[in-house]
N, C-alpha and C positions, 0 to 999 in steps of 0.2 A: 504494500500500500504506500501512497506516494500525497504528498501536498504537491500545489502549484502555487509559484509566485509569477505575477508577472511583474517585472522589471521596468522600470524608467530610470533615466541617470540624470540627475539635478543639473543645473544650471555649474556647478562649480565641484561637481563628479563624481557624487555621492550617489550610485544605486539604492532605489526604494521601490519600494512594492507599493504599488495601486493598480485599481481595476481597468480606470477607464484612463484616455489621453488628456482629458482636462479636470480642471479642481474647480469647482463652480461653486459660489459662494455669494454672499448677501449681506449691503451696507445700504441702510437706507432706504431701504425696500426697491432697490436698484445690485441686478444681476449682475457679477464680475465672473468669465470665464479664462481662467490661463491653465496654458499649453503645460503641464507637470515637469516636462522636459527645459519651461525658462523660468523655474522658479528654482532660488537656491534654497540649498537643503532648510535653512531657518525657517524660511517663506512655507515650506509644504508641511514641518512639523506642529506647524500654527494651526492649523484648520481640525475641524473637529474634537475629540475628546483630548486631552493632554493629561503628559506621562507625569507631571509636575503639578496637582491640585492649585495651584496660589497661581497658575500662567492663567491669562483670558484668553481663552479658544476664538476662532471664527468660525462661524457656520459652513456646516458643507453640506452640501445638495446635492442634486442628482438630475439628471434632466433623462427621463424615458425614450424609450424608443416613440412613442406615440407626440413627443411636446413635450408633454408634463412636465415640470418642475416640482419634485418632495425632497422633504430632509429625508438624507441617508443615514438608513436606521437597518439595525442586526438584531439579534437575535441579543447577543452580547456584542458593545460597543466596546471597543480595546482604542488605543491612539494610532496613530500613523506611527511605522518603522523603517527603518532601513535594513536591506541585506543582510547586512554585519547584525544586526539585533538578533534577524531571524536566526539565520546559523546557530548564535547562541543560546537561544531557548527551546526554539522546536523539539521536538519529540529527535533522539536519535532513535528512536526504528523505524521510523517515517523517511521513507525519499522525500529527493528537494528536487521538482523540476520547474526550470525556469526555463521562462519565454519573456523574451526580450520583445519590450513593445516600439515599435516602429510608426508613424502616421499612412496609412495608405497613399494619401493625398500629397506628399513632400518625396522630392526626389533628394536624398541625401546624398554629400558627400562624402567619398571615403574614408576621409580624413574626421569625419562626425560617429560614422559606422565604428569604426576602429577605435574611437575615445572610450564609445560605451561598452563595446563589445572587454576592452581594456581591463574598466574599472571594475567591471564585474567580477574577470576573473584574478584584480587585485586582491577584493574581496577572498577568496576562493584560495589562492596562495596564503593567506594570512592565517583560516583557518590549520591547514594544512601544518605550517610550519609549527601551529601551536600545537597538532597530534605529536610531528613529528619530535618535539622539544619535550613532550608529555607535560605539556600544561593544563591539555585538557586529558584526562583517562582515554586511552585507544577503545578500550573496551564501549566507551561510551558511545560508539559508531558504529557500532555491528560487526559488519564485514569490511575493518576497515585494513584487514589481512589482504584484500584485494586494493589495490593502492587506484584501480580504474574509477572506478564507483563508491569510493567510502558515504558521499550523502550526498551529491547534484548524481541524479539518476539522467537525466538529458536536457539538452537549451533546445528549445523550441525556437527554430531561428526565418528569418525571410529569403527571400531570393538573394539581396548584394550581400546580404549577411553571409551567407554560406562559401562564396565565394574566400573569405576573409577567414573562415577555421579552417586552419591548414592542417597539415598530419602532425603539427604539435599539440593543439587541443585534442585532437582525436583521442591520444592517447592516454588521456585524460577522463574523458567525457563523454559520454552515450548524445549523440547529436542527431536532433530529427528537423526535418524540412515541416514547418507550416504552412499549412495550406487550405481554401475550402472546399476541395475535391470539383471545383465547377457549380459551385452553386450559388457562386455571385460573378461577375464577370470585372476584370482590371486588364489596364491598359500594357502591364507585363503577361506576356501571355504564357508564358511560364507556370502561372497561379493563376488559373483559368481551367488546368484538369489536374485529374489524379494520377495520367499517364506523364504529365506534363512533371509532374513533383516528381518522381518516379526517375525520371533523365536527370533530373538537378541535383538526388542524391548518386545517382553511378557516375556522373560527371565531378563533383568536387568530394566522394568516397564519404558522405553521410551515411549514418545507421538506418534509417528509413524515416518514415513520414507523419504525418499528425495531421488527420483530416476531416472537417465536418464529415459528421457521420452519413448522412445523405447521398456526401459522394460516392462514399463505398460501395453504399446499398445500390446506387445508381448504375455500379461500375465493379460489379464483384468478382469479374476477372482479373482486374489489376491486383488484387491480391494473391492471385499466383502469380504474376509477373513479378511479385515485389518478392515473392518468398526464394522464385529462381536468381533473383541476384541478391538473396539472405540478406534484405532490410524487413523493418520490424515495421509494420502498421498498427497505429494508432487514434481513435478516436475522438471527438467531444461534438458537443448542441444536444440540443432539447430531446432529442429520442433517445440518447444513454439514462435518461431516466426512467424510462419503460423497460422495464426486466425481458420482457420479451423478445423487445429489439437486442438487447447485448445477447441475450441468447442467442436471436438466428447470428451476430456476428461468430460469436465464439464457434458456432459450426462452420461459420466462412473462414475459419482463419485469421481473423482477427487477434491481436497478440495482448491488445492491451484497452480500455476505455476509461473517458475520463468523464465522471458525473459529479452532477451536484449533490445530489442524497446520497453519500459514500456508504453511509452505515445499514442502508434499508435496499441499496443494489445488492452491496457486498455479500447481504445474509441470501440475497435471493438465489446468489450465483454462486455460492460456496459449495455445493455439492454438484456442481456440474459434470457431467460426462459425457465424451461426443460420442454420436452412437456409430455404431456402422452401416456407413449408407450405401455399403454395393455400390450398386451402379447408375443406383438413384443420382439426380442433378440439385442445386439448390432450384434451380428454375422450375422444374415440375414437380415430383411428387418426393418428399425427403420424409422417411418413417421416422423419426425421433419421438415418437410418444412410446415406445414399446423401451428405452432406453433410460428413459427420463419423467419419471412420474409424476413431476410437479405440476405440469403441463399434459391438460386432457387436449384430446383430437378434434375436439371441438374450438380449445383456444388457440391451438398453432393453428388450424385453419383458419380464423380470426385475423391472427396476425400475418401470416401470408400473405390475404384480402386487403389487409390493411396496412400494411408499409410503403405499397405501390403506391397510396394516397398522400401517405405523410411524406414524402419525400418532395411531392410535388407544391407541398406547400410551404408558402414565404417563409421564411426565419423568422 
């Protein structure tokens, strides 16, 4: 089991973790949006809850997909961190996968790409040398006898990103190509399909891919393409939350997904076994009810019927 952070690099090159590209906020009952990426570190730790009770927080909001503007609210509200926080408190038997956020809309240059990609893995050294000094207990990292993986399980990275991890992170880092398998369309055509991701890791020797899940289901041959040149397919959107759906993945091959309900997928899919399907196809008729008890014949047919639909609708 893994957390995700996604990544932004301050203004003066501090990586921190937030969800979306801007920090939207409220003075006056007059709306302020900035870019996460030109606020320095000070500027971003201000907003919201604060680690310091006696500091005055700024409001932070949220703007919907629909318009809306609400306060951003959790379940439990914690403050804004940085990288380096996380590292240090996270769970160590929890992976850390990080995805480097990028604007779609902004053509970077290399020289911007390279800063961030940099500070990250400053961060990420710094850890490291504390294992290696035993400042922190080894033990406290699991597996951290494997020097590849001790706790960043993969960077979920873009198109000029990938270009920039050479065989020296590799050796480091489990490293997958993001993408949304085709289900939204941009102007690099590159991230446009899933066959498309698939070239961008055998071309700059990435571990595989991370793709709305839609594209898959859209495209569930690319998953043997991907497995014939041994990269790892990966998941996320809305239908990793349907038990059903990561099921038929996990009979496609699917290596990994990544949901919002971790604790109420996890228990669904914990006794999974793939059945044996002959000669059956996923396309027409696949017997896994005789395999798999959880699921009557009534419900995989169900979800059969019904992927075909949900794939075809918006995000």
């Amino acid at each position: 089991m893994a957390t995700i952070g996604r990544i932004h690099v301050t203004k003066d090159g501090c990586p921190v973790i937030f969800h979306d590209d801007f920090i939207l906020t409220q003075k006056t009952e007059v709306l302020y949006e900035r870019r996460v990426t030109d606020l320095l570190l000070d500027e971003f730790l201000s907003y919201g809850v604060q680690k310091e009770p006696h500091k005055v927080s700024k409001p932070l909001l949220r703007r919907m997909e629909d318009g809306r503007v609400l306060a951003w609210s959790t379940e439990e509200d914690d403050y804004l961190c940085t990288l380096q926080e996380v590292f240090e408190h996270v769970s160590p038997h929890l992976g850390f996968n990080i995805e480097l956020k990028f604007d779609d809309n902004i053509i970077y240059p290399g020289v911007n790409l390279n800063r961030a990609l940099q500070a990250v893995l400053q961060v990420w050294i710094a850890l490291v040398h504390l294992i290696w000094y035993r400042l922190i207990p080894i033990q406290s990292f699991g597996h951290c006898s494997d020097y590849r993986h001790p706790f960043i399980k993969w960077i979920g990275v873009a198109t000029d990103v990938a270009k920039m991890v050479t065989s020296d992170y590799l050796m480091y880092y489990f490293v997958l190509f993001l993408t949304e398998g085709g289900t939204a369309k941009h102007d690099d055509r590159r991230r446009n399909s899933l066959d498309n991701a698939i070239q961008v890791c055998q071309e700059y020797d990435l571990h595989g891919v991370v793709s709305e899940v839609r594209g898959v289901l859209k495209n569930p041959s690319a998953i043997l393409k991907a497995q014939e040149s041994n990269l790892a397919i990966l998941t996320y959107g809305q239908l990793n939350n349907v038990r059903e759906a990561v099921y038929i993945q996990y009979l496609m091959g699917v290596n990994g997904v990544i949901v919002d309900l971790v604790e109420e997928i996890s228990n669904a899919v914990a006794d999974l076994s793939k059945p044996d399907l002959g000669q059956s196809t996923f396309s027409n008729s696949v017997d896994i009810c005789r395999k798999h008890e959880s699921f009557s014949q009534q419900q995989l047919g169900f979800l059969l019927r019904l992927i075909p639909e949900l794939i075809q609708q918006p995000h």
